[in-house]
BATI-270048 format. One record per residue (C-alpha): x, y, z. Coordinates in steps of 0.001 Angstrom, whole numbers, padded with zeros to 6 digits, always signed. Example, Ala and Ser with C-alpha at 12.3 -4.5 7.8 and 13.67 -1.06 7.14 Angstrom:
<pts>
+012300-004500+007800 +013670-001060+007140 
</pts>
This chain:
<pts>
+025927+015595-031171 +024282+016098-034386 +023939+012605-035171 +021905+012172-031598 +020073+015040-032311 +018790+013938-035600 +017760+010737-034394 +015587+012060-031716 +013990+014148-034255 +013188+010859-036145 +011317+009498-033473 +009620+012858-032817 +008176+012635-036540 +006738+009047-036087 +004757+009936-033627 +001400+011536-032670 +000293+013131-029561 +003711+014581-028093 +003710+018085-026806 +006270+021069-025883 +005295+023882-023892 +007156+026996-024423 +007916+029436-020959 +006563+027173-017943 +007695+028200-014663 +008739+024527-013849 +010787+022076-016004 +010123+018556-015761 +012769+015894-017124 +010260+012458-017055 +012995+009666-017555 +012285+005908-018397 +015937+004108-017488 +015656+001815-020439 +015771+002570-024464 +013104+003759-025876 +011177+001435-027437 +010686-000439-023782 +009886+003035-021698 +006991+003775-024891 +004969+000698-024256 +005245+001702-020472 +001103+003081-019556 +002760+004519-016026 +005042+006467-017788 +003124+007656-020300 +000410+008294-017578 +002746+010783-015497 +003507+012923-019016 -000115+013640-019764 -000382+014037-016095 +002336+016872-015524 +001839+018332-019132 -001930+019141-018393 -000612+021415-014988 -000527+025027-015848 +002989+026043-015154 +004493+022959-015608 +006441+021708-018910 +007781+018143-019395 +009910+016470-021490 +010888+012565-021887 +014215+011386-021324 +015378+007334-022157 +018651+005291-022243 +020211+006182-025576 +019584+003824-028073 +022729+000893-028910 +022706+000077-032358 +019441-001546-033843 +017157-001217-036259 +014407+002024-036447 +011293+000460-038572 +008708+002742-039755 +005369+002658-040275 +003703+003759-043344 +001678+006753-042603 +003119+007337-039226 +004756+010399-040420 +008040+009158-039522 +009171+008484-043270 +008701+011921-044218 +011526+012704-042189 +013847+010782-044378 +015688+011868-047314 +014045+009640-049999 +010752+009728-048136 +010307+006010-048397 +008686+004147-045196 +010221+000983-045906 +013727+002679-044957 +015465+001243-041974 +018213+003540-040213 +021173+001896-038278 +021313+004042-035250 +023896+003832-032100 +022818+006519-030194 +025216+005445-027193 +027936+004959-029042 +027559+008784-029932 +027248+010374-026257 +030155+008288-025569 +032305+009566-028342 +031616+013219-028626 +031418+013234-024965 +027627+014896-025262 +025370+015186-021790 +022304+013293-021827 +019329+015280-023441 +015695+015284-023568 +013961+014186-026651 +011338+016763-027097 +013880+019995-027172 +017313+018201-027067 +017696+020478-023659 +020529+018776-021300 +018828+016866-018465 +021002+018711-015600 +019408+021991-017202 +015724+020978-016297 +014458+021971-012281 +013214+018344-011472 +014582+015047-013110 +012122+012439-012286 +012786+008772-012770 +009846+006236-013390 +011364+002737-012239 +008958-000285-012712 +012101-003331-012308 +014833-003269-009970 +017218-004334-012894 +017029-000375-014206 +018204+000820-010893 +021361+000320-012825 +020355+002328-015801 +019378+005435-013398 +022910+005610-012473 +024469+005602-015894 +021461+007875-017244 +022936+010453-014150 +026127+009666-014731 +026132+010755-018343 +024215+013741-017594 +026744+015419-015254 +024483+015298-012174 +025867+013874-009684 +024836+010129-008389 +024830+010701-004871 +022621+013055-003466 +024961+013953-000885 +027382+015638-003357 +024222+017503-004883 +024057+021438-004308 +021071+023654-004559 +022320+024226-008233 +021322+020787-009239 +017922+019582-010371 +015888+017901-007417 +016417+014015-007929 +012667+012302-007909 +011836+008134-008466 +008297+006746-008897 +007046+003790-010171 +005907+000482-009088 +009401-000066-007437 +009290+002949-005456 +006708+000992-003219 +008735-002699-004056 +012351-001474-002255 +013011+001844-002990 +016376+001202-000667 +018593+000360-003285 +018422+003721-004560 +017298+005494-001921 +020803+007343-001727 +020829+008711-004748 +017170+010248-004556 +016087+013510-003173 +012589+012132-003069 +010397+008541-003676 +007179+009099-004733 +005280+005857-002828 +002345+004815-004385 -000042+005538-007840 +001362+007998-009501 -001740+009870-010491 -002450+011318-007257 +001209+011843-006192 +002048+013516-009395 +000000+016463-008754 +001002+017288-004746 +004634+016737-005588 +003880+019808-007670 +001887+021674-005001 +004671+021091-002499 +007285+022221-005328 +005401+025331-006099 +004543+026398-002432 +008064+025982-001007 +011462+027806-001674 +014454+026132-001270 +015205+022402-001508 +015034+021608+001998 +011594+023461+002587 +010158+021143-000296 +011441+018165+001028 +010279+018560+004562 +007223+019206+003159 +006949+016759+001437 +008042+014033+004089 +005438+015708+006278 +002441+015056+003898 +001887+011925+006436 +002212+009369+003253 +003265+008876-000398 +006554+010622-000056 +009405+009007+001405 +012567+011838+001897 +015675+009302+002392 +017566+011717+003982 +015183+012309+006706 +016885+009131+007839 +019107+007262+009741 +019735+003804+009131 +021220+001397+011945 +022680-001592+012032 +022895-004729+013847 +026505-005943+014439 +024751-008917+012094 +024693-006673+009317 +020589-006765+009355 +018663-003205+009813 +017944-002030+013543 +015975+000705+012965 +014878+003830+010947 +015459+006804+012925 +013426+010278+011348 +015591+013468+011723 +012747+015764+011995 +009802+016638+013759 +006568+015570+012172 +008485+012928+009379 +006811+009558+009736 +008441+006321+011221 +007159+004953+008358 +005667+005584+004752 +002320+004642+003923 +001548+003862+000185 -000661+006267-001610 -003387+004511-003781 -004680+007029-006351 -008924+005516-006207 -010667+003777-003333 -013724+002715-005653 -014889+000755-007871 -013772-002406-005366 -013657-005383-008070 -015740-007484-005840 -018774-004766-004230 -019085-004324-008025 -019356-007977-009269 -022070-008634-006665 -024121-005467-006833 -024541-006460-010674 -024650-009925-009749 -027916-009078-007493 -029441-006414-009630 -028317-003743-007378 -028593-001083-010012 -028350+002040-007899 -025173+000416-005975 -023670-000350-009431 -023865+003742-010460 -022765+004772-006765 -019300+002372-007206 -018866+003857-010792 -019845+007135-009666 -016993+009077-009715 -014776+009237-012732 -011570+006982-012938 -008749+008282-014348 -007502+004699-016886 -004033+004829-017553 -003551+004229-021144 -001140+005428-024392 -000992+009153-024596 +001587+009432-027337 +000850+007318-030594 +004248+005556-031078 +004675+003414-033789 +008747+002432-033023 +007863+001631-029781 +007200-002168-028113 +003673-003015-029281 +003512+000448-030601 +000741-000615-033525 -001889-000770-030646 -003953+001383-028457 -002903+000220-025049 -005254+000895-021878 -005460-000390-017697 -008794-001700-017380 -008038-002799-013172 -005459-002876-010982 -004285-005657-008477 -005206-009150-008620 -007575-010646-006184 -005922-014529-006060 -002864-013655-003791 -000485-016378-005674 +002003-016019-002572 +005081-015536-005311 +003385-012449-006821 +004429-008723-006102 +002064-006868-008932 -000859-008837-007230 -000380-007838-003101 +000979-004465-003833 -001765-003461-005848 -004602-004702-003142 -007047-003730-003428 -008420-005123-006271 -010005-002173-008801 -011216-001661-011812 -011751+000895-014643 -015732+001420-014990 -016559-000081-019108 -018069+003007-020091 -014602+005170-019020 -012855+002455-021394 -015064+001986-023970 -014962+006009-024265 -011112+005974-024779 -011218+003084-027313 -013581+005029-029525 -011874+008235-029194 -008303+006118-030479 -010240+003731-033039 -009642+006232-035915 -005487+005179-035396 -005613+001605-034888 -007909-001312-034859 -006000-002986-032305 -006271-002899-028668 -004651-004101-025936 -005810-004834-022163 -003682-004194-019693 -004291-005981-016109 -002959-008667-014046 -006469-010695-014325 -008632-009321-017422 -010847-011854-016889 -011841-010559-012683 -013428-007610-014344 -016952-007356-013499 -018179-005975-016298 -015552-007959-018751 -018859-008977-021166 -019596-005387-021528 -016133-004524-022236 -015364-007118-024944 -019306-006819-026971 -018113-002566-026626 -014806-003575-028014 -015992-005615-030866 -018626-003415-032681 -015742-000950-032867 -014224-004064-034563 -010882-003862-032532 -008654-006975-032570 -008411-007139-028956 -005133-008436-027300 -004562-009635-023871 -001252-009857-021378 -001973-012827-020713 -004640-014989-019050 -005692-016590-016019 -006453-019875-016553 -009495-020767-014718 -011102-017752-015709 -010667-017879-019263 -014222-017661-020790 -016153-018406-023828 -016909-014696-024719 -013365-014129-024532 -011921-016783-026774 -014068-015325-029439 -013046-012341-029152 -009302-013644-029514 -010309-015603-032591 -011667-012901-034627 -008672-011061-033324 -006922-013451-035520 -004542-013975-032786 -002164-017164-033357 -000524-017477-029388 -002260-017059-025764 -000280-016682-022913 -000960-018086-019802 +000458-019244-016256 +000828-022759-014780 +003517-021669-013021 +004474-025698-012202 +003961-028782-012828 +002971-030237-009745 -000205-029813-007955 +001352-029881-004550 +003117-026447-005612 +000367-024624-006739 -001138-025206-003252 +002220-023818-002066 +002422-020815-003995 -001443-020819-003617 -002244-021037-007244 -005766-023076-006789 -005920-025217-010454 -005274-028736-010937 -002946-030553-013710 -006184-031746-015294 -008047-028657-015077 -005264-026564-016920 -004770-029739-019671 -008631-029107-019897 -008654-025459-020442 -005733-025580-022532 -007803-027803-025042 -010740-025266-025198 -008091-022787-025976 -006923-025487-028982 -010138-026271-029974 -010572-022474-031225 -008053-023046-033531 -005373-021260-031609 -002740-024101-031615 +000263-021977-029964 +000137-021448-026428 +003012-019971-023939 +003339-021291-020449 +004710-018880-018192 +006931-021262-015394 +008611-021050-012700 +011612-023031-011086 +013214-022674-007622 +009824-022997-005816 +010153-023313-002082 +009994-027114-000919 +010242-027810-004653 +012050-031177-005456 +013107-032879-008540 +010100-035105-008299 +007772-031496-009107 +010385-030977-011804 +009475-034074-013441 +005894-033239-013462 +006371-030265-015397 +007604-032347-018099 +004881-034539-017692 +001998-031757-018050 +003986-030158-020990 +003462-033204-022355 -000277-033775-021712 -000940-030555-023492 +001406-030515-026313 -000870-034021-027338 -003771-032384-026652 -003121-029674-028852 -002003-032467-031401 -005571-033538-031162 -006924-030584-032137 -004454-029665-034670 -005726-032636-036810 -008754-031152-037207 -007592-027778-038777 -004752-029858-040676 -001813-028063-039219 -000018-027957-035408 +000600-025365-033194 +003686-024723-030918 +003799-024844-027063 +006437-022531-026043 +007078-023004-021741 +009159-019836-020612 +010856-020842-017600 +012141-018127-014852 +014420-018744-011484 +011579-017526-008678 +012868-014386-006928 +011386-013846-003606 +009809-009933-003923 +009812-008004-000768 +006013-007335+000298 +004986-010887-000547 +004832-014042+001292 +008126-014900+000141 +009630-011744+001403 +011722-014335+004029 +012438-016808+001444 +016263-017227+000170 +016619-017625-003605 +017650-020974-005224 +021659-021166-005076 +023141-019964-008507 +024526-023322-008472 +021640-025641-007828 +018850-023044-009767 +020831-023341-012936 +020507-027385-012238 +017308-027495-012358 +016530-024729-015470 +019191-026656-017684 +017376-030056-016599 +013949-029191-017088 +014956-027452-020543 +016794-030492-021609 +013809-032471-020711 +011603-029830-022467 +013312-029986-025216 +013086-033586-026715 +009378-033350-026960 +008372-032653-030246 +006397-029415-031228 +007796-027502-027988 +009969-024480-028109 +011454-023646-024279 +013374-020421-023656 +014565-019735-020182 +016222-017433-018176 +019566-017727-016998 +020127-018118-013149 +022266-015419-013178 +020318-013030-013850 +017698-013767-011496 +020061-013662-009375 +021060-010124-009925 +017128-009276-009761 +017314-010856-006249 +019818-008277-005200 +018452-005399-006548 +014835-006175-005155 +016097-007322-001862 +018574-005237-000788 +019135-002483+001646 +020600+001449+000802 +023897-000491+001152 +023384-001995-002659 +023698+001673-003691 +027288+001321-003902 +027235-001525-006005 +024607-000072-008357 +026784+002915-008887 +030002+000365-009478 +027974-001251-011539 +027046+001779-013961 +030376+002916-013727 +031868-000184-014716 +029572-000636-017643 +027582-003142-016264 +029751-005570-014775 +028457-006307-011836 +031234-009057-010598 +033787-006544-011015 +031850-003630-008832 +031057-006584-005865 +034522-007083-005841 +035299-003452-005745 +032644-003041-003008 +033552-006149-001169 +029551-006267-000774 +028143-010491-000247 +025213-010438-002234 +024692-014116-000336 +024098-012180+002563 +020949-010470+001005 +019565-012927-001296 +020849-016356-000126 +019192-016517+004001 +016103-017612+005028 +015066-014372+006938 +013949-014009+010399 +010474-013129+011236 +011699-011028+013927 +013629-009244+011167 +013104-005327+010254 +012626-005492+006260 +014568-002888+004045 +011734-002345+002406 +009354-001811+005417 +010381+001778+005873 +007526+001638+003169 +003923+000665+004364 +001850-000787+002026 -000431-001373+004523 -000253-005705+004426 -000071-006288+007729 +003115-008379+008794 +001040-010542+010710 -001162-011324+007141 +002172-012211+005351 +003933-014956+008026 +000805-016772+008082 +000555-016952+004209 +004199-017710+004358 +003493-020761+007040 +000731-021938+004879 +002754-022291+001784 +005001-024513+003963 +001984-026318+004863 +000785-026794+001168 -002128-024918+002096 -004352-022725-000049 -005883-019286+001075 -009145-018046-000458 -008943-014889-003269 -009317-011850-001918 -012705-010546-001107 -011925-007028-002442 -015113-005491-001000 -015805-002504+001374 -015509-003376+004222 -012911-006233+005278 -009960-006951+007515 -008189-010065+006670 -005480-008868+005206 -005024-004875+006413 -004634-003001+003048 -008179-001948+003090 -008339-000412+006921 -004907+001136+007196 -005195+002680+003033 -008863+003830+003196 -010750+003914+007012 -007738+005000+008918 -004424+007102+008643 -004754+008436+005125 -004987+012031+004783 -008299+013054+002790 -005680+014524-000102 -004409+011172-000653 -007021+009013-000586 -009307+009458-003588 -008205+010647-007186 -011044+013177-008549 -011315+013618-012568 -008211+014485-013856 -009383+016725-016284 -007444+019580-018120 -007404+022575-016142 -007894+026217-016984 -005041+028625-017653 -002820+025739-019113 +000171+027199-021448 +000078+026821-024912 +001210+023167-026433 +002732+022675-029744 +000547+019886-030404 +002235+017203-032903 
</pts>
């Protein structure tokens, strides 16, 4: 235990920004179910512990996977190298955290105090991939809390998951949660801990909490029944006044991406301050943390949702609608961080659909940030931004094809050309930024080995067009195609969709990388089919997968060995085309697409027909997010996110 405890008092010392409060009436355990490197770089998590710490009352404390062995690097001046023995930052630690809880037999503990997680009064999980579902289990299981909520007693902590899979398929999991937070997390944080502090005893809070009307889904509070098929027949509430089903709670109605772009489009300057009127609360690092995944930058959400509806694309439809941080709210952060760092990092699934993108990037760059993206849309990359890149001295974009073949893109509606994207590749080369990743996809529905060939083909087109412009600068750049199985994601049009066979998908990956391979100046990495696989089940499946999640933790992650424990056919969740007469898992969840909305896109894509972006203005109803999430059923608590803003009365911090 001392080892563990030393280790998390290492990472304490390299960072900045953490806090411990001392005598709150409620004790928060915030667990990321990954190491902690990954859960750092996480802005949602890092969101919910400014979030809950700046509550009077309430204390929280960060919890992650313990650590295998691997390599600690510090950074000089971080602080962290005055916490070892010699003092000098270029020291490197070896480290196997988990291979201490397992031999001294030690419960899992919190970072900030090294308190045991069963000791804390809530122990709330923030899940953004199905694959950690896994990780929850084990992080349980070595806690001494048990899995199951059904074998939990008003002794134990109450059991709470958030995250953007709480409003993917929370089902999975839904039997070993008290409580799934559905939605944005910084409106739900602070009613879960009205609810918590009005109520007595754990079934008082979580009838309350199912009766808020939407954003908290009590599993529980239902039945589940099945078709002799083995497909759902209905959710059945126990209680009076507990939804049929859960609506998704969006934390900010305004600023709409699109109402903003054309008010400033048209000069509509008094619309422009009415959209940006009310202060957004950006999601962005809290806790300056130098070991972590891209821990040398300030990282910060400048919008949310994407307004293209590729038909593959969860983070894009669950996010609708499409909205965006105000400039001056992240221009005010960037300043107030530009003392730490000079490098910055946008966070968004299309930087470039910001409105007010221009003002952004000239803001950025007379702070002289380096500014980093996630990656890039590709017909929306712009001139402005490709400077800024360049003086960012950045050597690789990202971007997304997705495929080869035209045809597909109409399928997966993905509205760019082969010679458009060979085009826009080149302006990226002729900046002098030779290395570019291509983010691809195999397994596409209606794909055939005719579109495979194709994506060998356009690889080709633009490793000799980067060729071309290498000549110029006298060197060459790398293109680096990272190919993924597709996974159908519930809540998209490919919801019904069956996953490529194991068999054929891991064809097709090992023949396109083959192919990939031979040309010169390309480096391909892929995933294995495998694993997509297991992502299939985890994203897909209903509370039944619970038992196989739990084998799975048990068993130290092998997940043949807990299906064949189980005797659970994964085929039977990932490998059918679905009915459209089908209930969904994951519709005990309403994100407010209409169903109606999805099977046409889904008909469409079988059509190799394209569907124009989303509108993301006021007032529309194509699709049914905006209606059902702002005009309609929403209660006026959970509809729009005031400035979150420390609040009086707060207990003192130890401020590091």
């Amino acid at each position: 235990m001392k080892k563990i405890i030393e280790s998390y008092k290492r990472k304490l010392a390299g960072e900045e920004g953490w806090v411990l409060k001392r005598g709150a009436d409620l004790r928060i355990a915030l667990c990321y179910p990954n190491i902690y490197a990954i859960g750092m770089a996480n802005l949602g998590f890092q969101a919910m512990y400014e979030i809950f710490n700046n509550i009077p009352d309430v204390s929280c404390e960060r919890v992650f996977l313990p650590d295998s062995i691997r390599s600690l690097r510090v950074s000089k001046g971080s602080g962290y190298d005055q916490a070892l023995l010699d003092g000098r930052a270029s020291d490197t630690l070896m480290v196997d955290e988990m291979g201490e809880y397992e031999r001294t037999r030690t419960s899992l503990l919190s970072l900030e105090s090294q308190t045991k997680l069963r000791d804390f009064d809530v122990i709330s999980f923030s899940i953004s991939f199905e694959t950690d579902y896994v990780n929850m289990a084990r992080m349980l299981q070595m806690s001494g809390v048990p899995v199951w909520a059904k074998d939990r007693t008003k002794h134990d902590p109450l059991i709470v998951m958030g995250g953007a899979a709480s409003f993917l398929n929370p089902e999975p999991i839904a039997e070993f949660t008290d409580v799934i937070a559905v939605g944005e997390g910084e409106i739900l944080g602070p009613k879960l801990i009205d609810v918590l502090m009005e109520n007595g005893t754990k079934e008082e809070i979580l009838l309350a909490l199912a009766r808020q009307g939407r954003g908290f889904y009590v599993p529980s509070l239902y039945d589940v029944s099945y078709h002799d098929d083995g497909t759902v027949a209905a959710y059945t509430p126990l209680e009076e006044g507990v939804p049929l089903r859960v609506g998704r709670a969006v934390s900010a109605e305004n600023p709409k991406e699109g109402s903003l772009r054309r008010a400033i489009r048209r000069g509509q300057k008094d619309i422009v301050e009415q959209l940006k009127g009310d202060e957004v609360f950006a999601p962005s690092t809290t806790i300056w943390a130098p070991q972590a995944e891209m821990g040398d930058r300030f990282l910060i959400e400048i919008s949310r949702g994407c307004s293209q509806g590729c038909r593959f694309c969860w983070a894009g439809y669950n996010y609708w609608p499409p909205r965006v941080v105000p400039a001056r709210d992240i221009l005010a952060k960037a300043a107030a961080w530009r003392g730490k760092t000079d490098k910055i990092g946008l966070v968004s699934t299309a930087v470039c659909d910001h409105p007010e993108i221009s003002e952004i990037l000239q803001g950025l760059r007379a702070m002289d940030y380096r500014i980093s993206v996630s990656s890039l849309r590709l017909d929306q990359i712009s001139e402005e931004l490709l400077d800024a890149l360049v003086e960012s001295r950045d050597q690789q974009i990202a971007v997304a094809p997705e495929t080869g073949s035209d045809r597909l893109r109409r399928v997966i509606n993905k509205n760019l050309t082969n010679d458009e994207i060979v085009d826009i590749c080149g302006a990226v080369f002729d900046r002098g930024m030779l290395t570019v990743k291509l983010y691809m996809m195999v397994g596409l529905p209606t794909e055939t080995d005719e579109d495979l060939a194709e994506m060998i083909t356009l690889v080709e087109r633009i490793k000799d067009r980067m060729l071309e412009a290498g000549r110029r600068f006298g060197r060459a750049g790398k293109i680096i195609p990272s190919l993924n199985g597709l996974v159908p994601k519930p809540n998209t049009p490919f919801q019904w969709e069956p996953i490529c066979g194991e068999k054929e998908l891991k064809r097709r990956l090992k023949w396109v990388s083959k192919n990939l391979a031979r040309i010169p100046n390309v480096e391909v990495r892929a995933m294995s089919a495998r694993i997509a696989h297991e992502q299939a089940l985890f994203s897909s499946g209903d509370r039944r997968i619970a038992r196989v999640i739990e084998a799975t933790a048990r068993l130290k992650g092998d997940l043949n060995a807990a299906l064949r424990e189980t005797q659970i056919d994964p085929d039977f969740h990932t490998g059918r085309r679905r009915s459209y007469d089908e209930i969904l898992p994951w519709e005990i969840v309403n994100s407010g697409l209409s169903r109606e909305f999805m099977q046409r896109e889904d008909e469409r894509a079988h059509e190799a027909r394209s569907t124009a972006p989303c509108p993301s203005v006021n007032q529309c109803t194509r699709c049914g997010v905006c209606p059902t999430t702002w005009l309609a059923e929403a209660p006026n608590g959970l509809v729009q996110l005031q400035a979150f803003a420390t609040q009086p009365g707060v207990l003192p911090l130890l401020s590091i």
